[in-house]
LUMDO-339975 format. One record per residue (C-alpha): x, y, z. Coordinates in steps of 0.25 Angstrom, whole numbers, always signed. Example, Ala and Ser with C-alpha at 12.3 -4.5 7.8 and 13.67 -1.06 7.14 Angstrom:
2
+-------+-------+-------+
|    px |    py |    pz |
+-------+-------+-------+
|   +49 |   -18 |   +31 |
|   +55 |    -4 |   +29 |
+-------+-------+-------+
This chain:
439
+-------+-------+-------+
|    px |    py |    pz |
+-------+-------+-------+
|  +289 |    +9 |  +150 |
|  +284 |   +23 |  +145 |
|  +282 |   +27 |  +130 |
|  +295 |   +34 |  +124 |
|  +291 |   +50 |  +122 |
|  +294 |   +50 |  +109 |
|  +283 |   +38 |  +108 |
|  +274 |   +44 |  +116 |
|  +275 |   +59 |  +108 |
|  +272 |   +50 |   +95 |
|  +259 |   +42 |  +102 |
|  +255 |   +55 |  +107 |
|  +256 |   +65 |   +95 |
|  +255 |   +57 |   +83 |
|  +242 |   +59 |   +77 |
|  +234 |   +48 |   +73 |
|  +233 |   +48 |   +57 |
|  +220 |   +53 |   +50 |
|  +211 |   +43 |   +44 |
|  +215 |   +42 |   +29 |
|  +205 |   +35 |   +19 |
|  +207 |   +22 |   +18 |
|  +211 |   +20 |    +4 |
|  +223 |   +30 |    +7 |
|  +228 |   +19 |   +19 |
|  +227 |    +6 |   +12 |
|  +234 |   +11 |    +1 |
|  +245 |   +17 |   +11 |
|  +244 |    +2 |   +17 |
|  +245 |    -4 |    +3 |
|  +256 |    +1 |    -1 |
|  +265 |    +1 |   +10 |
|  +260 |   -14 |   +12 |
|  +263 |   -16 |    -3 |
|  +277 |   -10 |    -1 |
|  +278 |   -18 |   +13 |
|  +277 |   -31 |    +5 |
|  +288 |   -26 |    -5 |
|  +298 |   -25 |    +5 |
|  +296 |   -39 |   +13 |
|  +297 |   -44 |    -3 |
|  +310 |   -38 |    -3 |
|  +315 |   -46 |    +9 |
|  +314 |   -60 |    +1 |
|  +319 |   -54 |   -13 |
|  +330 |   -64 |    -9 |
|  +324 |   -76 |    +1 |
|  +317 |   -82 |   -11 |
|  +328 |   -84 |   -20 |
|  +339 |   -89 |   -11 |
|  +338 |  -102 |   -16 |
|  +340 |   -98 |   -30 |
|  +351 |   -89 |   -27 |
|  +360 |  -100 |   -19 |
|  +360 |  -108 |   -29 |
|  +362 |   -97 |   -41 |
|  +372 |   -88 |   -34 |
|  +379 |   -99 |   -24 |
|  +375 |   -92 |   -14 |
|  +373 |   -98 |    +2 |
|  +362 |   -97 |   +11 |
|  +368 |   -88 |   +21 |
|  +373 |   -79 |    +9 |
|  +357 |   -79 |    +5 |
|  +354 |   -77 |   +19 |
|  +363 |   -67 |   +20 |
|  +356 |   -58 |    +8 |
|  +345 |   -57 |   +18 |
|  +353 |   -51 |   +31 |
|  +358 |   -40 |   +21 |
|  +343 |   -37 |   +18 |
|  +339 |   -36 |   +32 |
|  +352 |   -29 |   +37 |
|  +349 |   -19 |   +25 |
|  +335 |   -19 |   +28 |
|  +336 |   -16 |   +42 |
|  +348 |    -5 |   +44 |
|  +340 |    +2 |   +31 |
|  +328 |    +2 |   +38 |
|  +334 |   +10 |   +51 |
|  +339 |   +20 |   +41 |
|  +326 |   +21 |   +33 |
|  +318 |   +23 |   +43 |
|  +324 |   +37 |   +45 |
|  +324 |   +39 |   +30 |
|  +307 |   +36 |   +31 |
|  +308 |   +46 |   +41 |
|  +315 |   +57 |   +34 |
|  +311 |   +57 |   +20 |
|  +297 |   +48 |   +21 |
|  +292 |   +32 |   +19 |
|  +289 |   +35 |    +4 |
|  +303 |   +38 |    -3 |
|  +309 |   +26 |    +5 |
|  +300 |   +18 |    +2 |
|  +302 |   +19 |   -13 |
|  +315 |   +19 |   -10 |
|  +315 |    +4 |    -6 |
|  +305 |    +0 |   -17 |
|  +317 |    +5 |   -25 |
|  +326 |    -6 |   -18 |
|  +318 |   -17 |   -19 |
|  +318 |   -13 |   -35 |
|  +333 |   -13 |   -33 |
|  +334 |   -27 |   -26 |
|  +325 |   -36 |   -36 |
|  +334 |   -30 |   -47 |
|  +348 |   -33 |   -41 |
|  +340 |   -45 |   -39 |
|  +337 |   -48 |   -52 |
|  +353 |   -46 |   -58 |
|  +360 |   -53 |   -45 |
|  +372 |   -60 |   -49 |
|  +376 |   -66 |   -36 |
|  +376 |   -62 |   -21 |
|  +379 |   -49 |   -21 |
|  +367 |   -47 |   -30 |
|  +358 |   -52 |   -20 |
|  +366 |   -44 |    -9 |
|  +361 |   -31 |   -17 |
|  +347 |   -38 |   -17 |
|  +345 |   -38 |    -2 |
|  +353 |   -26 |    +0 |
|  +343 |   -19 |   -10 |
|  +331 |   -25 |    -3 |
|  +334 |   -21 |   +10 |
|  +338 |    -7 |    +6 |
|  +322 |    -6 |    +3 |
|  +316 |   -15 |   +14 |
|  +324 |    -7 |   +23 |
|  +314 |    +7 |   +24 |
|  +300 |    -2 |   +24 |
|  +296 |    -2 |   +38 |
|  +300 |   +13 |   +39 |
|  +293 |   +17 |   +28 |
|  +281 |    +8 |   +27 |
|  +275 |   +13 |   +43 |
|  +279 |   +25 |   +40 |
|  +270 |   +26 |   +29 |
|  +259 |   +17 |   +37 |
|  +261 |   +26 |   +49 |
|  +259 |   +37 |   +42 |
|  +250 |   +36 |   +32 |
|  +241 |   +24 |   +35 |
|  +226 |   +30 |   +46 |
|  +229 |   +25 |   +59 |
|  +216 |   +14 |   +60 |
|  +222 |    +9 |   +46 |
|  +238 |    +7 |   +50 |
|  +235 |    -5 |   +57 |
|  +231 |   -11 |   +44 |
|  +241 |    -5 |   +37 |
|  +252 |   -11 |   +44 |
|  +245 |   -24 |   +43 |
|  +244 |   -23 |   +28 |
|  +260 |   -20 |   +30 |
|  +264 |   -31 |   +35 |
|  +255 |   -41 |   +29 |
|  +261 |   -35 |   +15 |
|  +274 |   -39 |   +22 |
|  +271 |   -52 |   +21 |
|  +265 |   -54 |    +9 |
|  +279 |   -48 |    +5 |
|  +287 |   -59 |   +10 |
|  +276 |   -69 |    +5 |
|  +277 |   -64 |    -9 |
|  +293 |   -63 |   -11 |
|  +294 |   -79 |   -10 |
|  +282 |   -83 |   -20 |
|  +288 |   -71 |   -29 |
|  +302 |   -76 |   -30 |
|  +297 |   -90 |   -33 |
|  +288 |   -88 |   -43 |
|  +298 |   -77 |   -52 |
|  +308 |   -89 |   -49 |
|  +300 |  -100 |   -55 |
|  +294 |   -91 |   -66 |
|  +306 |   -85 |   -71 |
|  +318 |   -82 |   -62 |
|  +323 |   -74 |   -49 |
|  +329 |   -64 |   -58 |
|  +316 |   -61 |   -64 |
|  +309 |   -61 |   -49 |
|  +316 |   -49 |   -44 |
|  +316 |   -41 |   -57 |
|  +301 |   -44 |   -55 |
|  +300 |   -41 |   -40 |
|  +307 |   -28 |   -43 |
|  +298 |   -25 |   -54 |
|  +288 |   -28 |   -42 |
|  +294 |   -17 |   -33 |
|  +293 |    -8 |   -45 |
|  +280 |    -9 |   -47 |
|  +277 |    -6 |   -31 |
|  +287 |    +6 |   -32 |
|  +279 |   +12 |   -41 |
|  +265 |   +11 |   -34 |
|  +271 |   +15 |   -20 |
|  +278 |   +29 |   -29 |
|  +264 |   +29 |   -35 |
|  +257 |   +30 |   -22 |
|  +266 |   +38 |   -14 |
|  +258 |   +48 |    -9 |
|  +252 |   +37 |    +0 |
|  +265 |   +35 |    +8 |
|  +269 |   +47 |   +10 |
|  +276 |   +48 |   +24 |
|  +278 |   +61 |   +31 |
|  +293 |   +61 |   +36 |
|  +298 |   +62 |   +51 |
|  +300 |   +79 |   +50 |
|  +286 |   +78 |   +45 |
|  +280 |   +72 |   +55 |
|  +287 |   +80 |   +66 |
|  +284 |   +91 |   +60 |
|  +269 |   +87 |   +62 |
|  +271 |   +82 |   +75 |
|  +275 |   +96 |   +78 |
|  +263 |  +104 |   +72 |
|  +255 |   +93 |   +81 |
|  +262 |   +96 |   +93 |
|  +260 |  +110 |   +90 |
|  +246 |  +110 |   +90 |
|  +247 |  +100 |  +103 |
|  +254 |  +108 |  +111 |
|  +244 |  +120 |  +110 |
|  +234 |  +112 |  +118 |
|  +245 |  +105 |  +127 |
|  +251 |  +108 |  +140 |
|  +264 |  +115 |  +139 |
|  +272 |  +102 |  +147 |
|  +265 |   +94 |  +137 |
|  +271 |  +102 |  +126 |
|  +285 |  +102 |  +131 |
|  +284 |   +88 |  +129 |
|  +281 |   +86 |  +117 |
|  +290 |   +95 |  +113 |
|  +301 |   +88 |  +120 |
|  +299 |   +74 |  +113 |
|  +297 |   +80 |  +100 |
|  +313 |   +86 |  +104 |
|  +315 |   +72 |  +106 |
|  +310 |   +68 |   +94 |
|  +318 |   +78 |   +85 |
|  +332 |   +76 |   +93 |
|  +336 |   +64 |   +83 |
|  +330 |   +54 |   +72 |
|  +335 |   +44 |   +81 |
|  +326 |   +49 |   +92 |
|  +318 |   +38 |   +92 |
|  +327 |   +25 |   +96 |
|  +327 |   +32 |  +107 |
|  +311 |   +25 |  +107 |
|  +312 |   +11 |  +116 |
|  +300 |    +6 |  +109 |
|  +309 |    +7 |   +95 |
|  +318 |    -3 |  +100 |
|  +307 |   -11 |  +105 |
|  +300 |   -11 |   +92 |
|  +312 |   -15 |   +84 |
|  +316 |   -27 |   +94 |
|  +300 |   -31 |   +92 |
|  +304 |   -34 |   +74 |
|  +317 |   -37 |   +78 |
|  +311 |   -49 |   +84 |
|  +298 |   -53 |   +76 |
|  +306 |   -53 |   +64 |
|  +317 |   -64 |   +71 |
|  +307 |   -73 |   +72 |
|  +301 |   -69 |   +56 |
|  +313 |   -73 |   +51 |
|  +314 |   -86 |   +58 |
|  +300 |   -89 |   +52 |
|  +305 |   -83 |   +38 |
|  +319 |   -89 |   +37 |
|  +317 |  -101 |   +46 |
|  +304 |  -108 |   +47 |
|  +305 |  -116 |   +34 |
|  +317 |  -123 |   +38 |
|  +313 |  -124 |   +51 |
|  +300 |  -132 |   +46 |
|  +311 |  -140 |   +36 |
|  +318 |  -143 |   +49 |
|  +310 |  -147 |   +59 |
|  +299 |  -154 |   +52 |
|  +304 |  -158 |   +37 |
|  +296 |  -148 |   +30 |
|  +297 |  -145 |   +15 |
|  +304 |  -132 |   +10 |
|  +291 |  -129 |    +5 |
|  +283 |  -131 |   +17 |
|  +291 |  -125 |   +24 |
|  +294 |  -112 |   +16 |
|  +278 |  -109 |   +18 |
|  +280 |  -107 |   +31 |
|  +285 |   -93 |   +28 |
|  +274 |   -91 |   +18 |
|  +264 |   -94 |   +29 |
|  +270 |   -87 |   +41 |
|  +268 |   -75 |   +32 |
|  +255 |   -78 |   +27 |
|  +251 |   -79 |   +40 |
|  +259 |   -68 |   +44 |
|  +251 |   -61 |   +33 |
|  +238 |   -62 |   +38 |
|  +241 |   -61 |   +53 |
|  +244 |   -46 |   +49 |
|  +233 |   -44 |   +42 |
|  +225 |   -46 |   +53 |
|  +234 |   -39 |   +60 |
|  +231 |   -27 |   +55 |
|  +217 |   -30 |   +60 |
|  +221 |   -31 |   +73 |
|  +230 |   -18 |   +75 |
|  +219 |   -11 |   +69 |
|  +211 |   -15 |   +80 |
|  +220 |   -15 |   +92 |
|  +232 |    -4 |   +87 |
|  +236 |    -1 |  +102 |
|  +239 |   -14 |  +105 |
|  +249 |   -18 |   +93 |
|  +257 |   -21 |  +104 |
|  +251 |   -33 |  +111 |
|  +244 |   -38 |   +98 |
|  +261 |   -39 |   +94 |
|  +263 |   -45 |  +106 |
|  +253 |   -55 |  +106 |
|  +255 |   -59 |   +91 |
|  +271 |   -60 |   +93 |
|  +270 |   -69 |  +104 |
|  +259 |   -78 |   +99 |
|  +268 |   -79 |   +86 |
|  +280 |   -84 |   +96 |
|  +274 |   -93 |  +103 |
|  +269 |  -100 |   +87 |
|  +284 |  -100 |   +83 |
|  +288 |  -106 |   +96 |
|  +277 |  -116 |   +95 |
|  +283 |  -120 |   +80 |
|  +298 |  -119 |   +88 |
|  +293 |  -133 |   +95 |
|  +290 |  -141 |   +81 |
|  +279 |  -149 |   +88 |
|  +270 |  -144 |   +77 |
|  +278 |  -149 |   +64 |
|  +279 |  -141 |   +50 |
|  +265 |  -139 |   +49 |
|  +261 |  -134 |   +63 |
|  +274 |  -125 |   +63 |
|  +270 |  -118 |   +48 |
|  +258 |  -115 |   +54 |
|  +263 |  -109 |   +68 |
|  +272 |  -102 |   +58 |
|  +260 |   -96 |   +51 |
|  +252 |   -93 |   +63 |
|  +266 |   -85 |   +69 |
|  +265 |   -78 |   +57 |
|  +249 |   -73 |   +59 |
|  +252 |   -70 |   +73 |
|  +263 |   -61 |   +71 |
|  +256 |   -56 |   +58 |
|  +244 |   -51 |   +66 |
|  +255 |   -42 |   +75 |
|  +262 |   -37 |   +64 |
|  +252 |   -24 |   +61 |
|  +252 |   -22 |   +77 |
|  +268 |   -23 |   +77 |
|  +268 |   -12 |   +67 |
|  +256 |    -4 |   +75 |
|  +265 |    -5 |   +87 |
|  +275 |    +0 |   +79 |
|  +270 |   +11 |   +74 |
|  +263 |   +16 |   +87 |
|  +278 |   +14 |   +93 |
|  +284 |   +26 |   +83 |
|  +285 |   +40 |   +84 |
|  +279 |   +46 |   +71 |
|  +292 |   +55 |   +68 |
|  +302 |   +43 |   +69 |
|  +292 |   +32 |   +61 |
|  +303 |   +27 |   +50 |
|  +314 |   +28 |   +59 |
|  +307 |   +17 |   +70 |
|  +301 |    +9 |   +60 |
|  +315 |    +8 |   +53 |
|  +321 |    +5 |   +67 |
|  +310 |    -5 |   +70 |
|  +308 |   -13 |   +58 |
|  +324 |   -13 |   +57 |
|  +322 |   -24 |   +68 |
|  +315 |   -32 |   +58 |
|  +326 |   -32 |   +48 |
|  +335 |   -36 |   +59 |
|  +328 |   -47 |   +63 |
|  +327 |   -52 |   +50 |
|  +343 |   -52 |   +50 |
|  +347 |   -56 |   +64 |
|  +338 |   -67 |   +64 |
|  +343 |   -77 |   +53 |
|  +356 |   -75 |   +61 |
|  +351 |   -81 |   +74 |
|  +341 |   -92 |   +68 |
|  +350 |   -97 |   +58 |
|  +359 |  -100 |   +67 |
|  +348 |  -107 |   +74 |
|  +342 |  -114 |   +61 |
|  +357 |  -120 |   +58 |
|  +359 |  -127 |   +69 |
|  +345 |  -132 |   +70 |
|  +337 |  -125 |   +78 |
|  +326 |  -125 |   +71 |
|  +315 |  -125 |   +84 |
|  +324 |  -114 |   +92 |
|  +324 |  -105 |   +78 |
|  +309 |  -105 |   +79 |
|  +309 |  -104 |   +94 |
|  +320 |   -91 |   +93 |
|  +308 |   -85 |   +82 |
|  +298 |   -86 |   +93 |
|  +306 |   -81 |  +105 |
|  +309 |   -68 |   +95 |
|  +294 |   -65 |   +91 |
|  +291 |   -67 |  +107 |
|  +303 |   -57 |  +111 |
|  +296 |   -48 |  +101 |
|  +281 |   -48 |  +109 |
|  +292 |   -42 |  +121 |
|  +296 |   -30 |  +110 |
|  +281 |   -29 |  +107 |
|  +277 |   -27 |  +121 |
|  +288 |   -17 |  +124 |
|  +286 |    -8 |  +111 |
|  +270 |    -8 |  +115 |
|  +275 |    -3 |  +130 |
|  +283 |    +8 |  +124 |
|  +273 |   +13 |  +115 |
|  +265 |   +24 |  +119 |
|  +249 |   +21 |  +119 |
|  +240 |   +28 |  +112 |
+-------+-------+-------+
C-alpha cells in the first residue's frame, strides 16, 4: 500500500536535525526522562493505598477500581485535546501545566475525607498525565540530534518504568514511617522540587509551534523549488494546500490509525501483567501475596533493562523499528502463552513474566522510532496525542474484559487473551512499517 502524501511530504522535506553537542542532548534527555518518570508515578498515587483506603473510608473494590477508570478516561480524552494545544502554544507551557496537577492531586490527597476526595485525586492526576506523550516527543523530536534520539527515547521509557517502580516502594515506606497523609504532602513536595528544575532549565525544551514549523517548511520549499522542475513544484505545493485545509488533516493518515490500534493492544496485555499476574500466580499455584506481587516489580525491571538495550539497538538499526517491534512483540506473545499453559509452576511463570517484560522492553525505543518516522513534522502533538490516547484506552477497557474473565476463573484464558493481544499488535506494527514512507 503506498505512503499517504502528506507522509511522504514530511519524509521527503523534513530535514535532518544538526548535530548539537552532546551535553546539550543529555540534559534535553534527562529531563524529559525525569519528567517521564513523574507522570508514570502519578498513575499509582492511588494503587498503593487501596488497601488502607477500604478499610478507612469503607470503601469496595470496584469503587477503588473504579478511581482508576476515571484516571485513564481523563487521561486519555485530555490527551486528544492536548496534543493540539502542544501544537498551538508549544510542549514547555503544558508541561508545566501538568506538574502543576500532580502538585494539585498529592495535596487533595493529602486532606481527602472520603471518596469523593479520592475522585478529585485521579481526576487531578489525569488532568496532568494527559498532555505527556504529546509534549515529551515533541520536545525529543525536536530538540534531541538525530543519531542521539534513539537513546533519548530509550532513556524515556526506561525512566517510565522506574516510575511505576518507585511509586509502590514510596507509599509503603511513608506509610510505615509516618502516615499516607504525610506520603502525598511529600510526593507533592517531590513534584515541587522537579517543577522548579524543569522552569529552571526551560530554554532546553523549548519547542517550536505547528505555524513555526510551516513557516519553515515553507522557506525550504522556497529554496527547493528554485532547483526543482515546475511539476515537481506543483506538487509540493499542493500537499502543503492539503496540509493547511484543517488541523484535523491528518486522521485523514491510515498509518495514524494503525499506530493507535498498535498501543491500544500492547497496553491490554500490560495491564493484565500489571493488575492480574499476582493473583493469577495466587490462583494457580498457591503463591504468597508477597511472591506474587514481585512479579510486577520484575516484569518491570526487566522491562527496564530490556529498553536500555533497546536504545542500543534502534541506534544501530533506525529503519527497521518496524521489524525489531515485530520480532520483540511476537516473542513476548509466545512467553505469556507459554505461562498461559501453567506447565511451569509460580517460579517458572515469574520468570517468563520477567523475560516478557525484557522482550517488549527492548522494542519500546524502536516503537517510538517507528513512531516518530510515521509523523508529519507540522501535526507532531496532535498524532502523538491521537496515538498514545490508545494507551490510555487500553488501560480502561481492559480490566472490563479480563475481570470478567478473572471472576469466573479463567485464570489461563486471561493470560492466554494477554498474548493474543500483544500478537495482534505485531499485525499493526507490520502495517504501520508498510505505510511509512522509507528514507
Amino acid at each position: 500500500m503506498q505512503a499517504s502524501p502528506l507522509a511522504a511530504h514530511h519524509s521527503a522535506l523534513t530535514p535532518v536535525p544538526p548535530a548539537t553537542p552532546l551535553q546539550q542532548d543529555a540534559a534535553t534527555i534527562g529531563l524529559v526522562a525525569g519528567a517521564h518518570a513523574c507522570s508514570h508515578f502519578a498513575h499509582l498515587l492511588l494503587p498503593p493505598l487501596f488497601a488502607v483506603f477500604a478499610v478507612e473510608f469503607n470503601l469496595s473494590f470496584t469503587q477503588l477500581g473504579l478511581l482508576m477508570t476515571l484516571f485513564f478516561v481523563v487521561s486519555g480524552s485530555g490527551q486528544l485535546i492536548s496534543g493540539f494545544v502542544v501544537d498551538r502554544v508549544g510542549a514547555r507551557p503544558i508541561l508545566f501545566a501538568s506538574f502543576v496537577c500532580f502538585i494539585g492531586a498529592c495535596l487533595a490527597g493529602s486532606v481527602a475525607q472520603g471518596y469523593g476526595g479520592l475522585m478529585l485525586v485521579a481526576l487531578l492526576a489525569g488532568m496532568g498525565n494527559a498532555p505527556f506523550h504529546p509534549v515529551d516527543f515533541s520536545i525529543l523530536n525536536q530538540r534531541v540530534s538525530a543519531a542521539r534520539l534513539g537513546y533519548g527515547f530509550s532513556a524515556h521509557g526506561l525512566a517510565g518504568n522506574l516510575g511505576w517502580a518507585l511509586a509502590p516502594a514510596f507509599f509503603a515506606f511513608m506509610t510505615s514511617f509516618t502516615n499516607w497523609r504525610n506520603a502525598y504532602l511529600t510526593a507533592a513536595c517531590g513534584y515541587a522540587v522537579v517543577l522548579a528544575v524543569l522552569v529552571l532549565n526551560g530554554r532546553k525544551l523549548k519547542t517550536r509551534t505547528a505555524a513555526e514549523q510551516a513557516a519553515a517548511k515553507q522557506a525550504q520549499q522556497a529554496s527547493v523549488a528554485a532547483s526543482t522542475a515546475p511539476g515537481a513544484t506543483a506538487t509540493q505545493a499542493s500537499v502543503d494546500a492539503e496540509v493547511r485545509q484543517s488541523v484535523f488533516a491528518y486522521l485523514k493518515l491510515p498509518v495514524v490509525w494503525w499506530c493507535f490500534a498498535f498501543f491500544f493492544l500492547t497496553t491490554v496485555m500490560l495491564s493484565v501483567i500489571q493488575n492480574y499476574s499476582s493473583p493469577i500466580l495466587s490462583k494457580l499455584f498457591g503463591a504468597s501475596p508477597t511472591v506474587a506481587a514481585m512479579t510486577i516489580t520484575a516484569y518491570m525491571t526487566a522491562g527496564a533493562v530490556g529498553m536500555f538495550m533497546g536504545g542500543f539497538v534502534v541506534a544501530k538499526h533506525p529503519k527497521a523499528s518496524d521489524k525489531v517491534v515485530s520480532v520483540c512483540m511476537t516473542a513476548g506473545a509466545l512467553l505469556v502463552a507459554l505461562c498461559a499453559t501453567g506447565w511451569l509452576g509460580a517460579t517458572g511463570t515469574m520468570a517468563l513474566l520477567a523475560a516478557t517484560g525484557f522482550a517488549v522492553g527492548i522494542g519500546g525505543p524502536s516503537r517510538d522510532m517507528m513512531i516518530k518516522k510515521a509523523t508529519p513534522s507540522e501535526a507532531t502533538g496532535r498524532v502523538y496525542g491521537t496515538v498514545y490516547s490508545g494507551l490510555d484506552i487500553g488501560f480502561a477497557v481492559s480490566p472490563l474484559i479480563f475481570g470478567t474473565l478473572m471472576d469466573a476463573g479463567w485464570y489461563r484464558a486471561t493470560l492466554a487473551g494477554a498474548a493474543l493481544a500483544l500478537l495482534l499488535s505485531v499485525y499493526t506494527a507490520i502495517g504501520v512499517g508498510k505505510r511509512t514512507p522509507k528514507a
